[in-house]
C-alpha angles and dihedrals in degrees: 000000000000109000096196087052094063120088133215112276109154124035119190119205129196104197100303100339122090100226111174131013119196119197136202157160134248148150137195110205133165131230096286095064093250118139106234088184143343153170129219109355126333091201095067114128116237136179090224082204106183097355090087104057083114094068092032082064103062110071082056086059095036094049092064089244094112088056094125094024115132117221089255092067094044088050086054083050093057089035135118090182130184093237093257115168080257095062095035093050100041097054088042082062103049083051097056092048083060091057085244126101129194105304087063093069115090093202095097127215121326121185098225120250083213101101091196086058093035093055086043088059101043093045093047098042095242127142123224116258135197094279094066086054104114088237093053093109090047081051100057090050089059094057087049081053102046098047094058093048092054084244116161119238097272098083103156098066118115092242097043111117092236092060089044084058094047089042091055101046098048087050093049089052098044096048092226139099102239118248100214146326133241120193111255118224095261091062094252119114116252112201120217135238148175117266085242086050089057101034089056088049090053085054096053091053087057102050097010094170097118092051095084125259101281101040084047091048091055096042085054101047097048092050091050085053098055091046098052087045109043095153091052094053088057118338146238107334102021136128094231105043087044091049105052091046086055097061136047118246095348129116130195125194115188119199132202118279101037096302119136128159131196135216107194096175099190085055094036087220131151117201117190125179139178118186096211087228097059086230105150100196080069097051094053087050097048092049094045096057091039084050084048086049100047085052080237092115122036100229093214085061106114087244101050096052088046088062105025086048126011116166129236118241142196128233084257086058096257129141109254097163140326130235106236131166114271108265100243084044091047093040106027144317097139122022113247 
């Protein structure tokens, strides 16, 4: 990734005094793979991490092995949860209907960002598990996955048929051979990409009619399934979750390390971004003012102001500063 190629997105302000930037990169492009705007350079390469459960999660629907799954569980596939007692039983359940159980997972431990599970585990002298891990749900597609593949238990690996599928499919939406692959931190490989590469799959999820009956099928069921499931796909609180049910028709997946990615469907529009520094409290910020810009979101909305504009306290409980776009990214910078 090329630093002098990132622009200015978030700026952070401690009473007069511009104290932090943060710069990124982003595109919003349509089905056809053509950038219909974008900062810094769309050619970055990116590991989308877990931007990208959505497309991790197709090969599951296109298979035929979410055949009887309900929209809930397609919601956990695409999911980066806080480990609530929704998200944990739930995917218990999933795996019981499997005939597997916890130890089956490959995602590891996870101590739940949820603070009412978090306080149930330390009351009650119990140690996280893998179902609290925020991928449990992708996992457990993978297992789905893996079971109707004929695939064996270690699913992660790079080999395993259920990977070759993933890998596939990602490369097919994104219109790229993937350049490489890093191991994400719940043991699974996560393939990279060009900004441009995710940002056109993101668009394909959103008009997948040229995708052929089966793969557009699938794009359309699984974003139906984040959108009537917001909570499931993150939880109370986060930006996700607060987003989606902010807007009408539109999901948002965010990824470790600053990356987030947008499906807006009546546009047929894809938006990818990456802030260069991985901090997250910049790339909700960055896809909530892209979202503003795009009239897909109404930038008055609560969560919108709690993103585009959060103040800095202090540990009294006083304003010392706010985080804000930076003014040529909120008001300009590339016509949209």
């Amino acid at each position: 990734m090329t630093d002098t190629a990132a622009v200015p997105m978030v700026e952070v302000w401690r009473g007069d005094v511009l104290e932090s930037r943060h710069r990124g990169h982003a595109v919003v492009c349509d089905s056809r793979g053509q950038i219909r705007a974008a900062w810094g350079d769309p050619a970055a390469v990116i590991l989308p991490r877990s931007s990208c459960k959505m497309l991790q999660a197709l090969p599951l629907v296109e298979s035929g092995a979410a055949a009887g799954l309900s929209s809930e569980r397609l919601a956990l596939a695409c999911a980066s949860h806080q480990g609530a007692a929704m998200h944990v039983g739930r995917v218990a359940a999933w795996l019981a209907d499997l005939g597997l159980g916890e130890p089956d997972l490959r995602c590891g431990p996870q101590v739940p960002d949820d603070a009412t599970e978090r306080h149930r585990l330390r009351a009650a002298g119990e140690p996280p598990c893998q179902l609290h891990n925020n991928c449990s749900g992708k996992h457990a597609g993978f297992l789905t996955l893996a079971r109707h593949l004929g695939g064996g238990p270690e699913y992660v690996e790079i080999d395993h048929p259920v990977q070759r599928a993933v890998r596939a499919a990602f490369e097919e939406m994104c219109g790229e051979t993937s350049p490489g692959w890093g191991i994400d931190g719940c043991s699974a490989p996560n393939f990279a990409t060009s900004l441009h590469g995710l940002a056109r799959a993101m668009a394909r999820m959103a008009d997948p009619k040229g995708l052929g009956r089966t793969r557009a099928a699938a794009a359309e069921r699984l974003v139906a399934a984040m959108l009537a499931h917001p909570l499931l796909v993150a939880g109370e609180g986060r930006a996700c979750s607060e987003l989606m049910a902010a807007m009408d028709g539109v999901a948002v997946k965010t990824g470790a390390e600053a990356v987030f990615a947008a499906i807006l469907p009546r546009p047929g529009l894809g938006v990818a971004l990456k802030i260069e520094d991985g901090a997250t409290r910049a790339s909700e910020s960055a896809i909530t003012t892209l979202l503003v810009r795009l009239g897909a979101l109404a930038a008055d909305h609560p969560a919108a102001l709690r993103r585009l504009r959060p103040p800095i306290l202090t540990r009294r409980g006083f304003p010392a500063g706010s985080l804000r776009p930076d003014p040529a990214f909120w008001a300009g910078g590339a016509a949209l």
